[in-house]
C-alpha positions in Angstrom: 0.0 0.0 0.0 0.8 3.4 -0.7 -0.3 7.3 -0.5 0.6 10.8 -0.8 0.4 13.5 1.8 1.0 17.2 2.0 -0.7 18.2 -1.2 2.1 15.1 -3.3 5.4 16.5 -1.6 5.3 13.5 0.3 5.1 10.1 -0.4 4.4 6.6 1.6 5.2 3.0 1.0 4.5 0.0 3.2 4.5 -3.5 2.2 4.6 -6.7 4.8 3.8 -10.8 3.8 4.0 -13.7 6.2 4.1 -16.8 4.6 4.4 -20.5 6.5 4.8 -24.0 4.7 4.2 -27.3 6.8 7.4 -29.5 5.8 6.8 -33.1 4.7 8.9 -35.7 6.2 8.5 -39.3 6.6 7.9 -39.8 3.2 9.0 -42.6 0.9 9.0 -42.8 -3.0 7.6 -46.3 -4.6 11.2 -46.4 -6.3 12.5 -46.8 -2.4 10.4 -48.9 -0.8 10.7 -51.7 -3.7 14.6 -50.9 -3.4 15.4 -49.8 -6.2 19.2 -48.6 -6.1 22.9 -48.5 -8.2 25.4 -50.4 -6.6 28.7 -52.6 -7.9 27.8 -55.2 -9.1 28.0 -58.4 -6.6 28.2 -60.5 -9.4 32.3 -60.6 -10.8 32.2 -63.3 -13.3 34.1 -62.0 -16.6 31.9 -59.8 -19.1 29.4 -58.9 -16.1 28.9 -55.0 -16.1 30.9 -53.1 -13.0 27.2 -51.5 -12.0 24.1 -53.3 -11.1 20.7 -51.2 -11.1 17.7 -53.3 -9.7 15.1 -54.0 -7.3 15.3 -55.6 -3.6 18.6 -54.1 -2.9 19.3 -52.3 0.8 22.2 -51.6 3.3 24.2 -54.2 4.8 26.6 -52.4 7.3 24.1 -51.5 10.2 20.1 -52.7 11.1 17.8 -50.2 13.3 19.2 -51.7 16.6 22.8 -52.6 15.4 24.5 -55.9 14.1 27.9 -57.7 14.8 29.3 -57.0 11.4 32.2 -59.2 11.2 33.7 -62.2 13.0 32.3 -65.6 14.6 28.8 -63.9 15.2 28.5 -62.0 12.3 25.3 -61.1 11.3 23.5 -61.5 14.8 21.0 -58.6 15.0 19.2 -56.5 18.3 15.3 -56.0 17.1 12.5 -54.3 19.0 13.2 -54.7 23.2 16.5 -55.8 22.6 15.4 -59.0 20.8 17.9 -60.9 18.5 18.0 -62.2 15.5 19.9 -63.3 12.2 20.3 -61.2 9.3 20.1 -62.7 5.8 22.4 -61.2 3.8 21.6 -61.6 0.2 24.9 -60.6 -2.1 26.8 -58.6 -0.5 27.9 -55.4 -2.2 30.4 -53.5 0.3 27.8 -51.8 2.1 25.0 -53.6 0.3 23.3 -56.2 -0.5 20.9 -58.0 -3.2 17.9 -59.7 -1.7 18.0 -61.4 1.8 16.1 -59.2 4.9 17.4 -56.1 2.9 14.0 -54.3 3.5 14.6 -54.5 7.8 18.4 -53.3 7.5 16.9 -50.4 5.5 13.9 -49.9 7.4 15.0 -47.1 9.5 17.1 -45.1 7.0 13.6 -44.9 4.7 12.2 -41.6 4.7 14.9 -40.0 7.0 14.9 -37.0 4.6 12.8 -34.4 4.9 11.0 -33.6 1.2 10.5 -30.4 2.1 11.6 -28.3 5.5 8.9 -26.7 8.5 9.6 -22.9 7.1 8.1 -19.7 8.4 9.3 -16.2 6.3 8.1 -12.8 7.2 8.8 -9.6 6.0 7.9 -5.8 6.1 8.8 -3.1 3.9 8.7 0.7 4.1 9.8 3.7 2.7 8.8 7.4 3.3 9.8 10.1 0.6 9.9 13.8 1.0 10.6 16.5 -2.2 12.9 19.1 -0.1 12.5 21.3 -3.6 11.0 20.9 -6.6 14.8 19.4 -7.6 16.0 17.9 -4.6 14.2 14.3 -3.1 15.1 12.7 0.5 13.9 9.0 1.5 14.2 6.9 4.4 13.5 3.4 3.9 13.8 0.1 6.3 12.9 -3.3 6.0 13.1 -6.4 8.1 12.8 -10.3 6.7 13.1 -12.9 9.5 12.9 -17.0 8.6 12.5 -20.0 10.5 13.7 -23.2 8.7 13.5 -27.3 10.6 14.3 -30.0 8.5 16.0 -33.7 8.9 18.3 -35.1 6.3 19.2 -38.2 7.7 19.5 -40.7 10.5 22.9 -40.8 12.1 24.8 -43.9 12.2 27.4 -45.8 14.3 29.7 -48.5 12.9 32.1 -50.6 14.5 31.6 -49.6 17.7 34.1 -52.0 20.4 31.8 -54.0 22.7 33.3 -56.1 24.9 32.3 -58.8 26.4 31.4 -57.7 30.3 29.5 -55.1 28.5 26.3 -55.1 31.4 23.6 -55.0 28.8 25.0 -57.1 26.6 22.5 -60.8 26.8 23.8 -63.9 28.6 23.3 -65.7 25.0 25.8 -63.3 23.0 28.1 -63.7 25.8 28.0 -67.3 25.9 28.5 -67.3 22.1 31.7 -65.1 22.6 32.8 -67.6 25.3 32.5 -70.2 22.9 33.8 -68.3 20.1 37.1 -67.3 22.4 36.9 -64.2 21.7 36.1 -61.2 24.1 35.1 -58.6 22.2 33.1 -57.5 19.0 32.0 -54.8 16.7 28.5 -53.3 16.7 27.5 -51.1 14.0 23.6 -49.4 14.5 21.4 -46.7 12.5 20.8 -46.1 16.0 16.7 -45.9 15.7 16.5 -45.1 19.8 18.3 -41.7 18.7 16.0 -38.9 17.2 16.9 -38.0 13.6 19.7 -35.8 12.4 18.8 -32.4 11.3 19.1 -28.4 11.8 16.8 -25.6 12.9 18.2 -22.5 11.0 17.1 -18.9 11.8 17.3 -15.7 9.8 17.1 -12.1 10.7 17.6 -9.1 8.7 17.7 -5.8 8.9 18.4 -3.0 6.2 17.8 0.4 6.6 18.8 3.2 3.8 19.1 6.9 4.1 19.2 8.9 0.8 18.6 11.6 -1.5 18.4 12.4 -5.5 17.7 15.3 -7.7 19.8 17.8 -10.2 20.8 21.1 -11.2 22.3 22.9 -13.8 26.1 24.3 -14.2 27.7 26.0 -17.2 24.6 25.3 -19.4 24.2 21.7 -18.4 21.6 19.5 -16.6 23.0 17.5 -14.2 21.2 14.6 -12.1 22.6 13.5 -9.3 21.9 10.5 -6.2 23.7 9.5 -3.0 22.8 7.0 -0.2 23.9 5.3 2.8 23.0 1.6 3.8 23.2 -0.5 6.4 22.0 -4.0 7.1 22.5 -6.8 9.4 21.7 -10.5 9.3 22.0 -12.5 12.5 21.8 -16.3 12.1 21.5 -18.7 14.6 22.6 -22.4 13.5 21.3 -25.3 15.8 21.3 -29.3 15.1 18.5 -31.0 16.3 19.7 -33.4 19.1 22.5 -35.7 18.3 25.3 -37.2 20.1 28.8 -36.7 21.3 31.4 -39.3 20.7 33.1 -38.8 24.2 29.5 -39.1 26.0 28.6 -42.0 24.0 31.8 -43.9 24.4 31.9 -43.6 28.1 27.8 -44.5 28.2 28.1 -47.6 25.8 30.8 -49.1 27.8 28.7 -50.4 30.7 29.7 -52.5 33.1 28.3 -53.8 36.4 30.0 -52.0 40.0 30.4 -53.9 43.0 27.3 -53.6 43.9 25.7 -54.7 41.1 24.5 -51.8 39.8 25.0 -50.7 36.1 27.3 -48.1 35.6 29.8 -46.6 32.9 33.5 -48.3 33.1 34.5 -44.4 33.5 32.6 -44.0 36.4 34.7 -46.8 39.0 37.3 -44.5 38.6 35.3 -41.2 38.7 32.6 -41.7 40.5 31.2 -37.8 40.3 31.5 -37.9 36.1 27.8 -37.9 36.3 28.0 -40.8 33.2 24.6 -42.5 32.7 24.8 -46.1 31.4 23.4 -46.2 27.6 22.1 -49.5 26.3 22.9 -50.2 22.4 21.4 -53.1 21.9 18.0 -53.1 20.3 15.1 -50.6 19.5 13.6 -49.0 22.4 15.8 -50.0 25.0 18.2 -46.8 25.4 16.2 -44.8 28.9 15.5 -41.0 29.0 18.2 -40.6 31.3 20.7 -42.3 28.9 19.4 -40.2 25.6 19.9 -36.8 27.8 23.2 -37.2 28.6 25.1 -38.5 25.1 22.5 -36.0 23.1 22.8 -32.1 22.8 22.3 -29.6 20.2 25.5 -27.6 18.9 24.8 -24.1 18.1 26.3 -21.1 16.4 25.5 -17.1 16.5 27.0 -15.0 13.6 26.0 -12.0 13.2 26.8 -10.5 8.9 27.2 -6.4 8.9 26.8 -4.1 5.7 27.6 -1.0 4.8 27.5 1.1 1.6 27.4 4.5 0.7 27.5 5.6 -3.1 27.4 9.0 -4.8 26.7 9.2 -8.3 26.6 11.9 -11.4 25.5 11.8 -14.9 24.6 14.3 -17.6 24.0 13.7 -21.4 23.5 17.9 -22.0 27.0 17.9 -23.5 26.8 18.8 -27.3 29.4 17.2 -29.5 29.7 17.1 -33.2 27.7 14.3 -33.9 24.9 14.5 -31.1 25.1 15.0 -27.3 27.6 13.3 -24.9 27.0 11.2 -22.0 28.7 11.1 -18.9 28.3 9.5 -15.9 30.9 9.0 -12.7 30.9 8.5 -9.2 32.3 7.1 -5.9 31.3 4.0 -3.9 32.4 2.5 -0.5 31.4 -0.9 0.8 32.1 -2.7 3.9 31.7 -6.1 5.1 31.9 -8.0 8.6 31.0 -11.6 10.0 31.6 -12.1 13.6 30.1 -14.9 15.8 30.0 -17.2 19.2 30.3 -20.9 19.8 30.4 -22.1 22.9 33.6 -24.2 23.2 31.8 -27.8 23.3 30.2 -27.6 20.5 33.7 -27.1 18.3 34.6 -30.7 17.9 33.8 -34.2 19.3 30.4 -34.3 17.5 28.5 -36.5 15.3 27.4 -33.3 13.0 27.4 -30.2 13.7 31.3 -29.3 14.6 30.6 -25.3 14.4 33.6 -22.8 14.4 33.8 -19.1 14.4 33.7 -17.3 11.2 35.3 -13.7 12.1 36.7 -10.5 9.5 36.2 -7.5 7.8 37.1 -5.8 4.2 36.2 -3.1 2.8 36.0 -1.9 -0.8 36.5 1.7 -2.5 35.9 2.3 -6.2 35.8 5.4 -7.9 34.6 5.5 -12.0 33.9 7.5 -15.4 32.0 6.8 -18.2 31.5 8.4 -21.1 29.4 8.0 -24.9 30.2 9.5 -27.4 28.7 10.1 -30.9 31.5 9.7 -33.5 28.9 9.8 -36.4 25.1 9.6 -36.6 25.5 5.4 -37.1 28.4 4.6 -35.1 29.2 5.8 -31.1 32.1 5.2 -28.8 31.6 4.0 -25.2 34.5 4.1 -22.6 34.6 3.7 -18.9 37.6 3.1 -16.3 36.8 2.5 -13.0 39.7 1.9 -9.9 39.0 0.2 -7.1 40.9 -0.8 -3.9 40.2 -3.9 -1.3 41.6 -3.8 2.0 42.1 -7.5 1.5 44.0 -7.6 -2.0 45.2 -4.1 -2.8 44.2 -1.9 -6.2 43.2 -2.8 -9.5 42.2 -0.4 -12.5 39.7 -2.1 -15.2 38.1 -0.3 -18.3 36.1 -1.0 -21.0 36.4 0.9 -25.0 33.6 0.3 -27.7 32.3 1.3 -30.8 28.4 0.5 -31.6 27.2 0.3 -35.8 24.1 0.6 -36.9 23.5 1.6 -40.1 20.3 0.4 -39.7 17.5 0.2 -37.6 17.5 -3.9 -37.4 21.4 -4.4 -37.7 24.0 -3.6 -35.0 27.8 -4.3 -34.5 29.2 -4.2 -31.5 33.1 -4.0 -31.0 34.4 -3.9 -27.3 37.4 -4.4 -25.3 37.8 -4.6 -21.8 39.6 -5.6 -18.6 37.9 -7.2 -15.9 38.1 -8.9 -12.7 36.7 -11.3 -10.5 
């Protein structure tokens, strides 16, 4: 919306929009759930292609509640409650295989991707105009945009995780197996379906405000427009994972062992009894407690805040009379600066799943100064030129410019002949 006030010497703009889009998650294709995937080819008999693209195919490496991957009791699986079972592996490809129980291993990892992300954008506009004279214009004008953006993209995974046999969760029957088997330790690898899916809640705020003015004004016979401004703007984003684990928490909460007392405890904690560890059970669905989840989960976070400013002042006349029709010129200065600072809070640098944030921090700043001139040389054929310098606080000085010649010797057929230097 819009209006005029004080009999059209003043003019007002406002504009806002709100807009909200529910995401869609949980969603799977046809093409997925038949398993339909590319993968090398299982089958290496000579004159079989390197690729195989087909139906029935799924991962192989982890199952919702973790598997023993390798060894005496590979393929030995932790279902719903801690339950176990034995995989059917199909033909295996690395990672994957053909066939077997390829729809449970993948049955976690299905629909793990958002299709489209929770979003909520909002916006308002305005700008308020003012003609000082009938040559001379001022105009204010601010805006804000703000976003709010939650989306997963994938289900975390943990391979090869050491488990060892006095693990206290671990069932009698895998550790009779192991006794049997002589060996005292195994590797567990899980799509870990007790922990909530990977993803990021991203936030967006700007602000831009802009001061300015424009008119013209004649000297020695010619008319001369003319426009300045100053801007500044300011974005502060705010980067947070949805919950997700740290490998130091989870190490010490997986390896759980029984105290003296019986209790269950982390191995960590007989020697440090105040290292407020909670015991975290990894084998099966729905068997990890509230407790456990708190204290291997957080959310890592990072605060930047992006800073703008500009100011520009610009000239330009074409009231110059040459021999062949009137000349153009334009020039003018410009002046940018940019900034990023920001804050993480020291755990959240390193020692995570996703989400290993660090601080993004400088400045530059950028000044340019330019002329440009066209010129008539006849009535069918005009010269263009321009040079502009510009410094960066970051790089040093540069001079680029531009010559031309335009042809038209008629109204539907134009040649164009320019050189230039440019950067990037």
């Amino acid at each position: 919306t819009g209006t005029d006030f004080a009999n059209c010497q003043g003019h007002l703009l406002f504009s806002t929009e709100y807009f909200d889009q529910e995401g869609i998650r949980n969603t799977m294709a046809d093409w997925q759930l038949s398993g339909y995937q590319g993968i090398i080819n299982p089958d290496k008999s000579a004159g079989a292609p390197y690729y195989y693209v087909g139906e029935n195919i799924g991962i192989a490496a982890y199952t919702p509640g973790g598997i023993i991957p390798s060894g005496p009791l590979k393929g030995t699986y932790f279902g719903e409650s801690g339950t176990i079972g034995k995989l059917n592996y199909g033909q295996e490809s690395g990672l994957w295989m053909v066939g077997g129980d390829w729809r449970y291993a993948q049955s976690s990892i299905l629909g793990s991707n958002s299709l489209q992300a929770d979003s909520t954008r909002k916006s308002v506009f305005g700008r308020a105009s003012w003609a000082l004279t009938p040559d001379i214009e001022v105009f204010a004008q601010g805006s804000y945009a703000g976003y709010v953006g939650d989306s997963d993209y994938i289900r975390g995974t943990d391979r090869n995780r050491s488990i060892k046999i006095d693990n206290a969760f671990l069932p009698q029957t895998i550790r009779d197996q192991m006794t049997a088997a002589k060996i005292t330790s195994f590797s567990l690898s899980s799509a870990r379906q007790d922990i909530p899916l990977s993803g990021a809640n991203n936030t967006r705020e700007t602000t831009r405000f802009v001061l300015g003015a424009n008119g013209d004004f004649d000297m020695a016979g010619m008319g001369i427009a003319w426009d300045t401004y100053f801007q500044k703007g300011k974005t502060d984003t705010d980067e947070l994972q949805n919950p997700i684990w740290s490998f130091d928490a989870l190490n010490q909460a997986s390896d759980a062992v029984f105290n003296p007392g019986g209790s269950i405890v982390c191995r960590s904690t007989l020697t440090a009894p105040t290292n407020g560890c909670v015991p975290f059970n990894s084998f099966g669905v729905g068997v990890a407690s509230d407790a456990a989840l708190a204290y291997v989960l957080g959310r890592p976070r990072r605060e930047q805040v992006f800073e703008q400013d500009v100011f520009a002042l610009n000239f330009n006349t074409s009231d110059i009379e040459g021999w062949a029709g009137p000349i153009g010129i334009a020039t003018g200065l410009e002046w940018r600066q940019d900034s990023i600072d920001g804050e993480v809070d020291a755990k959240y640098k390193s020692g995570w799943k996703y989400g290993n944030y660090l601080v993004t921090t400088g400045k530059l700043n950028v000044k340019e100064a330019y002329v440009e001139v066209a010129v008539p040389l006849l009535s069918m054929l005009n010269f263009d030129g321009a040079y502009r310098r510009t410094d960066y606080s970051t790089s040093g000085g540069v001079n680029t410019w531009k010559a031309g010649l335009t042809f038209q010797p008629i109204d539907d057929i134009t040649f164009r002949l320019t050189q230039s230097r440019d950067i990037r």
